[in-house]
Every structure is written in structure tokens, then in C-alpha cells.
C-alpha positions as CSV (number, residue, x, y, z in Angstrom):
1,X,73.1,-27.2,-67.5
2,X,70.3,-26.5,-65.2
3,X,66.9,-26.1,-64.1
4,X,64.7,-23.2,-64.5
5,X,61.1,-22.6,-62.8
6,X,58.9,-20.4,-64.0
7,X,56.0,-19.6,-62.0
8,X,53.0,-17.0,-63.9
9,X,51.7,-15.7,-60.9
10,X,48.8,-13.3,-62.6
11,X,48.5,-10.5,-65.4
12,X,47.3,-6.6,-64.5
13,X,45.4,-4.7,-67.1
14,X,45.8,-7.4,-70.2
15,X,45.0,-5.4,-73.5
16,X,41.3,-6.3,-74.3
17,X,40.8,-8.0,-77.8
18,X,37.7,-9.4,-77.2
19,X,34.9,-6.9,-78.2
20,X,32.1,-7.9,-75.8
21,X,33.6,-9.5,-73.4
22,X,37.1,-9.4,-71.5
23,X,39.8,-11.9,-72.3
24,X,40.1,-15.7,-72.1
25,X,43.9,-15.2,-71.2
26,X,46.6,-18.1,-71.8
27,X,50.5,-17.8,-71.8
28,X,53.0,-19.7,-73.7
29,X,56.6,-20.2,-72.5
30,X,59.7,-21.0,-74.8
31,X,63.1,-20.7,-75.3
32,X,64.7,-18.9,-78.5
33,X,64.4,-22.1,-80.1
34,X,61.6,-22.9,-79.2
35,X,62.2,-25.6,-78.0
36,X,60.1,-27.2,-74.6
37,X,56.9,-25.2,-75.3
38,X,54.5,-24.9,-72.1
39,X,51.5,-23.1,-72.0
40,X,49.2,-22.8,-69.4
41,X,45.4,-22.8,-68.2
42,X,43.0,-20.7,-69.6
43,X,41.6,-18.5,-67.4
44,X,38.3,-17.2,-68.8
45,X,37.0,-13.7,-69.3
46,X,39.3,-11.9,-67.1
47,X,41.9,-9.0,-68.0
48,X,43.4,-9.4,-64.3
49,X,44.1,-13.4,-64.8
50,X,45.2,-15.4,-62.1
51,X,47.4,-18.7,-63.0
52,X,49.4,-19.3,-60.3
53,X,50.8,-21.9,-62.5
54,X,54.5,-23.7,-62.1
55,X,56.6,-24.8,-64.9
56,X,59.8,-26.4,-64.7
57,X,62.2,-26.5,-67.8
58,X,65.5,-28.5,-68.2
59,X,68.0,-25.9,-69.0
60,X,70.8,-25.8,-71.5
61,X,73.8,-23.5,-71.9
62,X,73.3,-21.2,-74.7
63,X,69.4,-20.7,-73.8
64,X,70.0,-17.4,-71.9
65,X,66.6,-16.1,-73.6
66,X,63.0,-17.2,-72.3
67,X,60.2,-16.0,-74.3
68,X,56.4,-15.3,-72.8
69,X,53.6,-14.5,-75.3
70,X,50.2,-13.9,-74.0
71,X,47.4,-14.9,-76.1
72,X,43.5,-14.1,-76.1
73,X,41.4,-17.8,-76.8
74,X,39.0,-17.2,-79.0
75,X,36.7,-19.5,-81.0
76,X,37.9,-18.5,-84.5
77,X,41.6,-17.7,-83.9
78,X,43.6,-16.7,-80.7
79,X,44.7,-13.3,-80.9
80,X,47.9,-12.5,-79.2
81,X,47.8,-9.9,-76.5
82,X,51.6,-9.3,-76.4
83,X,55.0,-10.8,-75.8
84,X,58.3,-10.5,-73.5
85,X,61.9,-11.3,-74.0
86,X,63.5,-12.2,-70.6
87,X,67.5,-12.0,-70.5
88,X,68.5,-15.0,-68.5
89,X,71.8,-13.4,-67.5
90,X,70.7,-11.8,-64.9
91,X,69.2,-14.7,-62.9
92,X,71.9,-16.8,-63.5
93,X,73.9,-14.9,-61.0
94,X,70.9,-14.0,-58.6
95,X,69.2,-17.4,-59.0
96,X,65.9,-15.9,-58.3
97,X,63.7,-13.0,-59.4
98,X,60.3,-12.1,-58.5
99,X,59.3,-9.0,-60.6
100,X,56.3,-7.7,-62.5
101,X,57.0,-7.3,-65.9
102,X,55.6,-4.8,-68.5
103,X,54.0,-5.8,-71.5
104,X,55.1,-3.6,-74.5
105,X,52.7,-3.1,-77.4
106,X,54.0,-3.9,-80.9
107,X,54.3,-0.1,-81.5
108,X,55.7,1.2,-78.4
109,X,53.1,3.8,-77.9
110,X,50.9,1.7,-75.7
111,X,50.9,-0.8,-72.7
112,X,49.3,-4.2,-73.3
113,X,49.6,-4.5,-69.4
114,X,52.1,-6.2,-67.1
115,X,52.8,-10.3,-65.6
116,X,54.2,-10.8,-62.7
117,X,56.6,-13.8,-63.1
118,X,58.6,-15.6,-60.9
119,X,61.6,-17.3,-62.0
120,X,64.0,-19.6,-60.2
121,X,67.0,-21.1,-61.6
122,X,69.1,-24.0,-60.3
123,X,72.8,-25.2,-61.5
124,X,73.0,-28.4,-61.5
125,X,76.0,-30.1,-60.4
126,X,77.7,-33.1,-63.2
């Protein structure tokens, strides 16, 4: 058991959905069961958003995926920009990564643009 920090620092070159108008950019954060669902500000029409938002999740063994999709607001419905799987493994042993992190389009073929995340995860001593 522990506790993981997630900081969204800011997107880079977000796929544009809207057609006049750049995105109204939002993230959601879960793990594979998505369970603890955060989601952050909106930051309006901007495909270089800047959250700078923290948020802390109590972490259980057996969650060693954290999921990131990043959505478009819109009016009618939000239209999802794209999504990242994060292996937790990784930061377990380093305990913090700072990284910008490539967006992959449903396809392949394309970039929906990149997050930079920070992540920090803490053990917690029973």
C-alpha cells in the first residue's frame, strides 16, 4: 500500500477536435478499475494546456496500471483526444518520474500530441 501523486503539468500539440476553435482540454485519471476517478480543470481553447494540477491517490497492491484519457469539452458531447497506459512498475522502484509522454492515436499512424506528467509514489509503512 501507498501513495501515488500525479501532477499534469501541461499537454504539447493536443489533436484538434474542435472545428472552429482549438480545444477546451480536460484529463481524467484512473486505475484499471477504475476506481478513484479524478479529473481536472478545464482549460479552455488551448491545444498547449497548462494544468499544473496535483492529484494524490491512495494506492493499492495490484494497481500497477494508471490510466490518462484526455478529453475535448464540448457542448453536445466531449470528444476524447486520446489515452495513455502508464506501467507503475517502473516507479515503484524509482519512486519518481518526471517525463513527457506521447499520446498515440487510435490507429498508430498519427500523434495526438504529448503530457508531461509527473508522478511520485510513496510506500507507506504498516
Amino acid at each position: 500500500m501507498g501513495q501515488l501523486e500525479v501532477i499534469i503539468v501541461e499537454g504539447c500539440n493536443l489533436k484538434q477536435k474542435d472545428t472552429f476553435s482549438e480545444n477546451d482540454a480536460y484529463v481524467k485519471i484512473y486505475f484499471d478499475d477504475k476506481s478513484q476517478k479524478q479529473k481536472s480543470k478545464t482549460i479552455q481553447n488551448s491545444n498547449n494546456p497548462k494544468w499544473n494540477q496535483s492529484f494524490v491517490f491512495n494506492h493499492l497492491t495490484g494497481q500497477d496500471t494508471l490510466y490518462i484519457d484526455i478529453y475535448d469539452k464540448d457542448s453536445v458531447k466531449d470528444e476524447k483526444i486520446g489515452s495513455i497506459h502508464i506501467d507503475l512498475h517502473d516507479l515503484y522502484k524509482k519512486g519518481h518520474i518526471d517525463n513527457w509522454v506521447h499520446i498515440p492515436a487510435k490507429n498508430g499512424s498519427t500523434s495526438c500530441g504529448e503530457i508531461h506528467l509527473i508522478l511520485h509514489y510513496e510506500r507507506l509503512q504498516l
